[in-house]
C-alpha atoms as one frame of an Amber mdcrd trajectory, in Angstrom:
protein
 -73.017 -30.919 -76.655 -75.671 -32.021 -74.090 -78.017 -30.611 -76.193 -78.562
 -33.351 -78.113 -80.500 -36.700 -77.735 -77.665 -39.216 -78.764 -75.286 -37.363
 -75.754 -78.379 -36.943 -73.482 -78.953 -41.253 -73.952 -75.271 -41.696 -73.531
 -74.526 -39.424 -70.613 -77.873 -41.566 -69.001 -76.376 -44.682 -69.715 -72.933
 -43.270 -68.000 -74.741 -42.358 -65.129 -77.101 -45.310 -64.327 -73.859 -47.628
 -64.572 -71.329 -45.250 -62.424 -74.356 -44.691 -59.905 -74.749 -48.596 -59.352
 -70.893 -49.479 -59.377 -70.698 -46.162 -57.237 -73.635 -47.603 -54.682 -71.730
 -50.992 -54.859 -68.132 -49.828 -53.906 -69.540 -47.665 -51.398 -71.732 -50.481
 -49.955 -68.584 -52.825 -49.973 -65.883 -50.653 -48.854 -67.947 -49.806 -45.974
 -68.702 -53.487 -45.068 -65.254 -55.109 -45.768 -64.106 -51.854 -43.180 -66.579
 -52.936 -40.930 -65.578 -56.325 -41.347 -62.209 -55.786 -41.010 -62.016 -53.570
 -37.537 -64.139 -55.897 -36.096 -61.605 -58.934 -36.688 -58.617 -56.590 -35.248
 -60.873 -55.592 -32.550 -61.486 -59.658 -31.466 -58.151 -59.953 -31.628 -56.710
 -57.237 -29.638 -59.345 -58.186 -27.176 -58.461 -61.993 -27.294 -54.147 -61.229
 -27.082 -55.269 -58.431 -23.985 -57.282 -61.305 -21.867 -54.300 -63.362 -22.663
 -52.032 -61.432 -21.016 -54.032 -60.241 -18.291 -54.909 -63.493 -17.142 -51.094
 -63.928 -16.864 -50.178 -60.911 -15.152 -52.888 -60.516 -12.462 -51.011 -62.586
 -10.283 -48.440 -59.955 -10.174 -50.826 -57.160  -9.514 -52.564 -58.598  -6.286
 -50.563 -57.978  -3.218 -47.294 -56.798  -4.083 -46.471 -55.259  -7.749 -43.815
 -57.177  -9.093 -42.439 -54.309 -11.315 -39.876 -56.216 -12.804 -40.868 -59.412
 -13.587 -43.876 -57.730 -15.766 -41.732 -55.702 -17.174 -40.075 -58.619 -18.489
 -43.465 -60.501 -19.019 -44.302 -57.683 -21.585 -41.141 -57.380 -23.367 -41.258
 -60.793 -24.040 -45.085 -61.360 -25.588 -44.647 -57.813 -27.628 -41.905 -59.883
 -29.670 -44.932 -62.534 -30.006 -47.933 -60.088 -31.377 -45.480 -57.558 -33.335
 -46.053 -55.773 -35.300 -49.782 -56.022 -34.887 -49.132 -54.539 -31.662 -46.699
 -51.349 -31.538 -46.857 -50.812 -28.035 -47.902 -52.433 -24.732 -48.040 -51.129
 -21.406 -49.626 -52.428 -18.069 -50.924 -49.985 -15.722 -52.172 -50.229 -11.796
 -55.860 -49.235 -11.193 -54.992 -45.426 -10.478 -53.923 -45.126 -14.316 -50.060
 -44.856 -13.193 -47.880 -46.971 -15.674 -45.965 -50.005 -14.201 -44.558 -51.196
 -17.540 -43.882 -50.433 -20.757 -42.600 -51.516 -24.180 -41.698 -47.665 -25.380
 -40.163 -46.394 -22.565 -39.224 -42.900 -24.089 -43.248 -42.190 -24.808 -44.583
 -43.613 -21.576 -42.136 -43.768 -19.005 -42.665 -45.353 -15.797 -44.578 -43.570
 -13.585 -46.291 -41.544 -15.780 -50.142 -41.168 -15.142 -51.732 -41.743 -18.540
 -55.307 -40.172 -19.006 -57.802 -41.582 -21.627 -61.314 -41.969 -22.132 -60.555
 -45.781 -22.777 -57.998 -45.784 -19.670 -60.787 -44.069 -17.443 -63.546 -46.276
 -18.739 -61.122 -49.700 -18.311 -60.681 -48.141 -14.811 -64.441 -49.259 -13.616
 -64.219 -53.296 -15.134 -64.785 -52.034 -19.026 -62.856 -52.552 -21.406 -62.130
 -49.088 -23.467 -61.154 -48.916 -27.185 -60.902 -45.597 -29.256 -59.257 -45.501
 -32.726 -57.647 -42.551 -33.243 -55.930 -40.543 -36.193 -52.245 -39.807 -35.902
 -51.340 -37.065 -38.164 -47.935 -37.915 -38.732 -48.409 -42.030 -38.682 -51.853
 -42.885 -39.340 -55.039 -44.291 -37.512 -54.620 -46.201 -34.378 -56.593 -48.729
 -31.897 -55.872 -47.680 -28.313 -57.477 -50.906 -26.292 -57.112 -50.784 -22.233
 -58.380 -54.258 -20.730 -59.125 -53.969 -16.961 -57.185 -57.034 -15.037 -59.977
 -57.734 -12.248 -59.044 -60.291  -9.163 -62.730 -61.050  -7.457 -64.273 -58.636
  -9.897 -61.858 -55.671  -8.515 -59.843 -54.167 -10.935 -56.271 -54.458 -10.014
 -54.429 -53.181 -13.466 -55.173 -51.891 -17.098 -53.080 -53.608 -20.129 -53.314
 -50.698 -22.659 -52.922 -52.024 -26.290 -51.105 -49.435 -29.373 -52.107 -51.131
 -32.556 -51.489 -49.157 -35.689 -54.411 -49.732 -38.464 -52.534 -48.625 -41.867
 -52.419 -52.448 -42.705 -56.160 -52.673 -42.901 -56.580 -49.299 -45.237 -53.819
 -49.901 -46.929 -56.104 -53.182 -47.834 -59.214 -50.866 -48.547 -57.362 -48.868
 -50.748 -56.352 -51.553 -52.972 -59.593 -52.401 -53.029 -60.469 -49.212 -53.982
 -58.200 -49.264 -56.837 -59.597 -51.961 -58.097 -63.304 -51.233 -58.206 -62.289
 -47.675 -59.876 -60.785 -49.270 -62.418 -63.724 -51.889 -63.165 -66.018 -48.590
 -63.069 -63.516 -47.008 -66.009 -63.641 -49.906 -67.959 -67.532 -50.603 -67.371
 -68.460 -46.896 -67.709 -66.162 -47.470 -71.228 -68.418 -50.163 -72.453 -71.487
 -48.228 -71.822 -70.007 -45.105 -73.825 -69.313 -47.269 -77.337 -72.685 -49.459
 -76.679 -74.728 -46.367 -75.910 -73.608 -44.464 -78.574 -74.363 -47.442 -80.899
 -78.216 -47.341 -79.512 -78.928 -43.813 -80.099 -77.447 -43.264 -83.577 -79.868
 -45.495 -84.757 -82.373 -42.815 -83.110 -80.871 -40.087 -83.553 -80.001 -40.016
 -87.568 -83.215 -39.041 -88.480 -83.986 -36.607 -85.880 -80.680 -34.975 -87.399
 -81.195 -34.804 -90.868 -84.627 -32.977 -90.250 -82.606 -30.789 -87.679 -80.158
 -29.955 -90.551 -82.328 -29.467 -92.786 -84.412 -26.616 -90.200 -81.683 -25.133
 -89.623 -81.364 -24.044 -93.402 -84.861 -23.261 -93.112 -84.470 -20.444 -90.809
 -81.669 -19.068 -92.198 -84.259 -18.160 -95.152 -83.602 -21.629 -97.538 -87.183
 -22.479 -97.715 -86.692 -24.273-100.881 -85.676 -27.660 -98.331 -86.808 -31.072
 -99.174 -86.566 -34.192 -96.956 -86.885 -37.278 -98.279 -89.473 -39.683 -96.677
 -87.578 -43.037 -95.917 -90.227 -44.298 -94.025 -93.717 -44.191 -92.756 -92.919
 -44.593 -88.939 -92.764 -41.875 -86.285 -89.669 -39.604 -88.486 -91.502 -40.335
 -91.502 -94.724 -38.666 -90.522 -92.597 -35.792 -89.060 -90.252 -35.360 -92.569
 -93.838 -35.417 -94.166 -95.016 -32.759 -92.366 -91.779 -30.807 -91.928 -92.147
 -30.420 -95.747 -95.871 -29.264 -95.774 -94.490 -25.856 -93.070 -91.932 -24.925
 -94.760 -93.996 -24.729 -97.911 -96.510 -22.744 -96.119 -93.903 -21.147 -93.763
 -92.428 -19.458 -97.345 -95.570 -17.972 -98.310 -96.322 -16.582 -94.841 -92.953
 -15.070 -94.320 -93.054 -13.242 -97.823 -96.433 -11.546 -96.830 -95.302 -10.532
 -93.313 -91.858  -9.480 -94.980 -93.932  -7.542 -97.721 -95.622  -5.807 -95.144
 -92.651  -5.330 -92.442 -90.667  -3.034 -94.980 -93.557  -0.665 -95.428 -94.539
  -0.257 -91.645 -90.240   0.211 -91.247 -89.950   2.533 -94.341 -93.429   4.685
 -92.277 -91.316   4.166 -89.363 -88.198   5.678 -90.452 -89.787   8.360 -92.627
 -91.904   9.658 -89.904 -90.532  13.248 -88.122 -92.011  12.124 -85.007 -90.608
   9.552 -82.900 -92.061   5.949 -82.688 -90.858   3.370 -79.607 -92.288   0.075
 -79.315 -92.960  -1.241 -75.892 -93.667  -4.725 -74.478 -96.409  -5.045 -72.105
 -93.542  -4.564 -69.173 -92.324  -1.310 -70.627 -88.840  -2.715 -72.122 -87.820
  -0.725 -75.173 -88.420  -3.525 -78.623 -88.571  -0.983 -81.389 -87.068   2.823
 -82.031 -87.289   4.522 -85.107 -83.988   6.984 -86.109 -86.655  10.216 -85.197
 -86.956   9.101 -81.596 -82.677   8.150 -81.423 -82.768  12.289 -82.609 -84.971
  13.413 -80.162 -84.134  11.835 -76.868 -80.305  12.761 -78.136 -78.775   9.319
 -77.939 -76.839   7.393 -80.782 -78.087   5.475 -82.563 -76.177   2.487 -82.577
 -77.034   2.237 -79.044 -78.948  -0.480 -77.675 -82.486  -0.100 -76.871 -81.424
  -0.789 -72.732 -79.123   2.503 -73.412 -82.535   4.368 -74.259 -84.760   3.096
 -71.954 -82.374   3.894 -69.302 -82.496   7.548 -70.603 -86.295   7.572 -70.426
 -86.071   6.548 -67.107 -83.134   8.127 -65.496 -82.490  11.376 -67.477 -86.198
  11.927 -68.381 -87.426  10.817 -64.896 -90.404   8.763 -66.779 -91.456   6.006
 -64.999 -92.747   3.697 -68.142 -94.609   0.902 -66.568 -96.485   3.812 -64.592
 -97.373   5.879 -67.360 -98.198   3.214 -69.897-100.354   1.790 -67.021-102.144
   4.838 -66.809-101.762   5.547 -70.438-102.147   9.161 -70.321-100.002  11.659
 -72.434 -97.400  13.119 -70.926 -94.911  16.007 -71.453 -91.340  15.077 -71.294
 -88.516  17.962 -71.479 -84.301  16.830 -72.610 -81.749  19.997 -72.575 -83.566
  22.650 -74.274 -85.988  20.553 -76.139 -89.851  19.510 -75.222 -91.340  16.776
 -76.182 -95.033  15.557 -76.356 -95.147  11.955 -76.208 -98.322   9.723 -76.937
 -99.202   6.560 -75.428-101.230   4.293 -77.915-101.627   0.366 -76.550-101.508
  -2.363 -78.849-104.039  -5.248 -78.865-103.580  -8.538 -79.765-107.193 -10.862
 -79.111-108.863  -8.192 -76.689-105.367  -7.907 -74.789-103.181  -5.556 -74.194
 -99.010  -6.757 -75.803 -97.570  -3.664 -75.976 -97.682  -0.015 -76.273 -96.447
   2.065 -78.886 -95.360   5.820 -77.767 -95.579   9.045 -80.288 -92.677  11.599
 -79.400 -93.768  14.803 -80.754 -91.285  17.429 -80.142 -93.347  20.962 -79.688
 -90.373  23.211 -78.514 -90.711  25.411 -81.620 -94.404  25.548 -80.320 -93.680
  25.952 -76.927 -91.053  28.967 -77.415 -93.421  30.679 -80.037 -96.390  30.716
 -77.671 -93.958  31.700 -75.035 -92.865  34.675 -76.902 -96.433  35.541 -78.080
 -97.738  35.634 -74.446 -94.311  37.765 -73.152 -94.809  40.020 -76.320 -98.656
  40.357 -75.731 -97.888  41.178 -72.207 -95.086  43.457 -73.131 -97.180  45.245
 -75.737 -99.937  46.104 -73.441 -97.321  47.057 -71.113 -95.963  49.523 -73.034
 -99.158  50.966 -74.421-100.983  50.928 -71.181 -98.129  53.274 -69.292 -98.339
  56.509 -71.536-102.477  55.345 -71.781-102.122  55.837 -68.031-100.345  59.103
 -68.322-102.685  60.570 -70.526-105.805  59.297 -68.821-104.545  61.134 -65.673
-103.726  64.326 -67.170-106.630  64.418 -68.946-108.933  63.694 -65.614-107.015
  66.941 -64.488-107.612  68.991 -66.832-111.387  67.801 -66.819-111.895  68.788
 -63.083-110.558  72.611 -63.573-106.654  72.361 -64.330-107.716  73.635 -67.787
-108.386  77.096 -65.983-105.133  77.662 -65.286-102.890  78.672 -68.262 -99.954
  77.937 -67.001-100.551  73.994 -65.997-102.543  73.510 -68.455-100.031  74.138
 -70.954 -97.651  71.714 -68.944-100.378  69.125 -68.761-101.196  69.111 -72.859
 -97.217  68.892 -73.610 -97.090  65.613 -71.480-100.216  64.565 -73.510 -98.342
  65.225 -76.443 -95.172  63.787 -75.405 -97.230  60.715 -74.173 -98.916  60.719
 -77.498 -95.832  60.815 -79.394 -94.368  57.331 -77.695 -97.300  55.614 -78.008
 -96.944  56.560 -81.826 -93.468  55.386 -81.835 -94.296  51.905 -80.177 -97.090
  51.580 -83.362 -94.949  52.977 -85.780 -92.122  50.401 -84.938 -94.503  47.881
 -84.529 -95.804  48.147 -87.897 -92.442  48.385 -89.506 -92.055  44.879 -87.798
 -94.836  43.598 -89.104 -94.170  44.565 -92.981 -90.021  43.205 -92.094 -91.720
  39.960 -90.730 -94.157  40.101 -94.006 -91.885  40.470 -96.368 -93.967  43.641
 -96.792 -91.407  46.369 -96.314 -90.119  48.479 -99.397 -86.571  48.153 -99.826
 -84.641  50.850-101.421 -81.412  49.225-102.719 -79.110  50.322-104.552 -75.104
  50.749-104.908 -73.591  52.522-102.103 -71.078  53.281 -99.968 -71.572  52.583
 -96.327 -69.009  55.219 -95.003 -71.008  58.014 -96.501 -74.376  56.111 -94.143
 -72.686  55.498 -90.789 -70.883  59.253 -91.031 -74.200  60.338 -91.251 -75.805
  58.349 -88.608 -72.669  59.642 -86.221 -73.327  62.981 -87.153 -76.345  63.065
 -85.766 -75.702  61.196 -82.846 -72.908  63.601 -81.665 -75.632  65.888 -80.695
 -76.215  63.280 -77.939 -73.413  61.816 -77.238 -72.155  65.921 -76.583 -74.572
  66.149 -73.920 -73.287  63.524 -71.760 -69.905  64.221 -72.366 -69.509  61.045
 -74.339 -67.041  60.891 -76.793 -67.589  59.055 -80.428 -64.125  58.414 -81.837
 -64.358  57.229 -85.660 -61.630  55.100 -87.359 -64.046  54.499 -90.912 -61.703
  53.623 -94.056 -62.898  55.713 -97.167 -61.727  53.384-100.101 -64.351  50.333
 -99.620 -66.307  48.829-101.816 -69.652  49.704-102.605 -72.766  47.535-101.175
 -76.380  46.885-102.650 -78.405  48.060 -99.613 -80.873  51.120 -98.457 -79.352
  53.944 -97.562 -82.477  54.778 -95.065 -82.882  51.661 -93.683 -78.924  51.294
 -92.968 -78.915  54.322 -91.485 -81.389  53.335 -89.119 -79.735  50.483 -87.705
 -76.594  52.617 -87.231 -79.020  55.224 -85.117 -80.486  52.267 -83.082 -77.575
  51.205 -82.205 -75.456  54.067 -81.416 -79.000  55.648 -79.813 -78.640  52.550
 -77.195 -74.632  52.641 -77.017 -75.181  57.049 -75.883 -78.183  55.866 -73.343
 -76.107  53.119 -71.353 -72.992  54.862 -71.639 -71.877  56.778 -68.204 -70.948
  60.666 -68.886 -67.340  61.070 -69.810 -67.367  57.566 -71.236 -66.345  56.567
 -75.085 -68.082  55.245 -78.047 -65.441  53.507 -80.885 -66.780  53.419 -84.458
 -64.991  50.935 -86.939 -65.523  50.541 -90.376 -63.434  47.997 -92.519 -63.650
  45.138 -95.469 -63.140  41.662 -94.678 -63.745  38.050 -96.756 -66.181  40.329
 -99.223 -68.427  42.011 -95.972 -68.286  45.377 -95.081 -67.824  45.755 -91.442
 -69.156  48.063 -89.086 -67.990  47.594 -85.356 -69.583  50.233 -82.513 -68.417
  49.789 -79.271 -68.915  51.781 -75.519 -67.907  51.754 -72.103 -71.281  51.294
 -71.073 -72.838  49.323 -68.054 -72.177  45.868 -70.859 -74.723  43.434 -70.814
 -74.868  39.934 -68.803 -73.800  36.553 -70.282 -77.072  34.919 -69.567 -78.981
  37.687 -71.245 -77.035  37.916 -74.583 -78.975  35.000 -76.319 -82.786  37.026
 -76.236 -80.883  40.838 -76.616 -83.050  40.661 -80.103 -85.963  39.792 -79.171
 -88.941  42.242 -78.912 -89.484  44.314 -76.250 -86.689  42.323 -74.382 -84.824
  44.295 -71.528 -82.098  43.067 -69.393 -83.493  45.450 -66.186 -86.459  46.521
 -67.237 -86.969  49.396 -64.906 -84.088  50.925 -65.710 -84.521  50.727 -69.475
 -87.121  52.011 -69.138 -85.794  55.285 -67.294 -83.906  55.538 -70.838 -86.892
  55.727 -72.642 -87.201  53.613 -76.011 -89.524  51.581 -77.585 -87.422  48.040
 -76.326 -87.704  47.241 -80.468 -84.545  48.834 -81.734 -82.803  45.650 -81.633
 -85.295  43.666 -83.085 -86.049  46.235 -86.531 -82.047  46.329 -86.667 -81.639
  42.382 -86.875 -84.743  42.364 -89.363 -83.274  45.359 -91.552 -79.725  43.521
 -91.775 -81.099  39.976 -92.480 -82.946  41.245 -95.258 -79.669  42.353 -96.541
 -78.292  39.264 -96.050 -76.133  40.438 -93.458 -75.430  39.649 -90.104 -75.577
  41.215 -86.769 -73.815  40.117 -83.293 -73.425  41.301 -80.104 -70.286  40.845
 -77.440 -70.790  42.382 -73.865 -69.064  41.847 -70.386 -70.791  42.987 -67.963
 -69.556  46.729 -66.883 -67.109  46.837 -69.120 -69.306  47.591 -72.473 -70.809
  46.470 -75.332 -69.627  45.726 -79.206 -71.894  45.447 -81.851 -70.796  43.871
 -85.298 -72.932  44.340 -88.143 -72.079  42.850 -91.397 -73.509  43.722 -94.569
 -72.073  41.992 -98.350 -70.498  44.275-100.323 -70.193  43.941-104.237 -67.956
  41.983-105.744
């Protein structure tokens, strides 16, 4: 409401006139109570001389109690009720007579700042505030005999009269401010209209204008002041139409870029708050997206511990990591005349990048690893052999079978290296055809039991014979089957057991294996595929193996379409469940 020019003329016009009647009352109240107290003062002063002139007589040589007594009983009836009380007191403060006998006895000592002061030839006056009847004047008048004080008269004079006069007054000038303050509403009101009307219509009328109505006219109804401003009010939005429709034009292909783009795209001010986020960078920093843009940059700076007025300062890309995802993001500034207004930051999200270059390195490493230990094996035999082993027969013979053996794993590490390069190429030669995958996994377990016997492992087999038939290779099946029971015998304590299922279920053939091995841990279960992965690698490798079972298995079975999952507890075994489509 105060927003406007006609209220802001009228509330000034309030305000000068209730200032200047306020200045005025306040001005005459406080006069008119000055005035006032003064006049009671005089006359408390004038009736006190009165009646000390009369009593000092008394008060010379030898008190007459009674007779003042009687003295002031008799001129209280005269001054009442300006006076409440009166009381005469000797020089010590001690009273000698008194009109209120129950309050001030006599003989009471009375002491007052007024009493003490009246005491040494002054006379004393306080007014003070009763809180149950109101202000009072307390006035003690010394009664001197040769300029010795020989008595006090001590005056009670209530003052409610004189405020109750004030506030009257007060009353009255209020209600001249109401009526004057009135007056200066309607007339001031009247004034501004007549400026205001104008200034409204084109207000009106601008309003429509940003709410996208630039088809406004205003009539020009004069050539003053408003009519130069209607004039030119018509001239922008003219122009204002045509410039909108360009920026508009160009807004919704930035915002259709924006929302497009994979990458992420926030808009900063120059002070790092958040102004723009497309739906990519809502995705990667994992907040929804209905959020405000606070909610966000919060996240950036709490959860993401990214200080954006530092980096944008330094404007230097940065690496930024939320849950299991890393991002990349890219600091760009935006310029406006030579000067820096924002900055715009690219979130590229490189975990895909990140994990694959992690896995290259680990499976470089791994590789090498694996290659360099029977490499080592061979190198040192060899060295033997070269420096007069091969004399003897007997070691000799020893020596070249650990070549061979040596030889034989390094071939095995190639060989299922290849086969994991043709599975990853598509490369691999599948031969597919209709059958049953009872017939495969007995075989697989027959050759296991060989094993298994050794250890005193036991491989009970629960395989139904009536299932129906699957497109897959024979070979190939049977090869996941042998990788996995292989690794079910190796970390499977002697006397422990190894359960083969085989059932149909929601058109897959089934095939459970489970031992009462050492199991697996929790943490470990989400990389048990990948290559060359071991959960303790030193004792894997006291097992032997290649580490790539696992991985050909998973690559034979997804090129089946199948599926393959593992369930562990640590020492209490491991369950593999390997699902292949059967024909309908």
């Amino acid at each position: 409401m105060f927003k406007s020019i006609q209220m802001k003329l009228v509330t000034i016009y309030i305000l000068l006139i209730l200032l200047a009647m306020e200045v005025v009352g306040v001005y005459l109240l406080q006069s008119l109570e000055r005035y006032h107290i003064k006049n009671f003062s005089t006359y408390l002063n004038g009736q006190a001389q009165i009646i000390s002139n009369l009593l000092s007589r008394y008060l010379v040589e030898e008190k007459k109690v009674d007779e003042i007594q009687v003295i002031v009983e008799g001129y209280i009836k005269q001054i009442s009720p300006t006076v409440e009380c009166m009381l005469v007191l000797d020089d010590k403060s001690t009273v000698l007579a008194s009109t209120n006998e129950e309050i001030y006895p006599r003989g009471k000592k009375i002491l007052q700042p007024e009493l003490i002061k009246a005491s040494f030839g002054q006379v004393g006056e306080e007014i003070r505030l009763d809180s149950s009847k109101g202000r009072y004047d307390y006035l003690a008048y010394p009664i001197k005999e040769n300029n010795r004080v020989v008595g006090i008269v001590y005056l009670i004079s209530p003052m409610e009269s004189i405020y109750e006069t004030l506030s009257e007054i007060k009353t009255i000038l209020f209600t001249a401010t109401l009526i004057a303050l009135l007056i200066t509403g309607v007339l001031g009101y009247s004034l501004s209209k007549t400026i205001t009307g104008p200034i409204q219509e084109v207000t009106n009328k601008a309003a429509l204008l940003a709410e996208g109505n630039f088809d406004q006219k205003i009539e020009v109804k004069s050539k003053d002041e408003v009519g130069k401003l209607t004039e030119m009010f018509n001239f922008l939005a003219g122009r204002l139409k045509e410039t909108l429709e360009q920026i508009s034009e160009e807004k919704n292909k930035m915002e259709a870029i924006f929302k497009n783009m994979a990458d992420g795209v926030i808009a900063l001010d120059k002070e790092g708050e958040v102004i723009y986020v497309n739906p990519a960078a809502f995705k990667l920093l994992e907040v929804e997206e209905g959020n405000s843009y606070r909610v966000l940059g919060k996240k950036l700076k709490e959860e993401l511990k990214i200080d954006i007025k530092e980096e944008i300062k330094s404007q230097k890309d940065f690496m930024a990591k939320i849950n299991d995802s890393i991002l990349k993001v890219i600091i760009a500034p935006m310029k406006r005349e030579e000067k820096t207004a924002g900055f715009i930051l690219i979130l590229h999200d490189i975990t895909k990048e990140q994990k694959l270059e992690e896995m290259r390195r680990e499976f470089v490493a791994n590789v090498s690893h694996e290659l360099r230990t029977p490499l080592t094996t061979i190198k040192s035999y060899t060295e033997t052999l070269l420096d007069g082993a091969l004399n003897d027969e007997e070691v000799s013979m020893q020596f070249l079978n650990v070549i061979n053996e040596e030889t034989d794993r390094m071939t095995r590490i190639v060989n299922d290296l290849l086969e994991l390069s043709r599975l990853d190429n598509k490369e691999a030669r599948f031969n597919k055809k209709a059958i049953n995958l009872s017939k495969v996994l007995a075989a697989a377990v027959s050759k296991m039991k060989v094993n298994a016997k050794k250890k005193g492992i036991t491989i009970c087999e629960n395989v139904k014979e009536d299932l129906p038939l699957c497109y897959a290779d024979a070979d190939k099946m049977e090869q996941v089957f042998q990788n996995i029971l292989s690794n079910a015998i190796k970390y499977t304590p002697e006397g422990g057991n190894i359960t083969v299922n085989l059932w149909c279920e929601s058109n897959f053939v089934i095939t459970s294996i489970k031992d009462t091995g050492i199991g697996i841990p929790r943490e470990d279960l989400p990389r048990i595929f990948e290559r060359f992965y071991r959960v303790d690698k030193t004792r894997s490798r006291e097992f032997g193996g290649t580490g790539l079972g696992l991985s050909i298995a998973k690559e034979i079975v997804k090129a089946h379409e199948g599926e393959i999952e593992i369930k562990s507890e640590l020492g209490e075994g491991t369950e593999v469940t390997v699902k292949i489509p059967c024909i309908v």
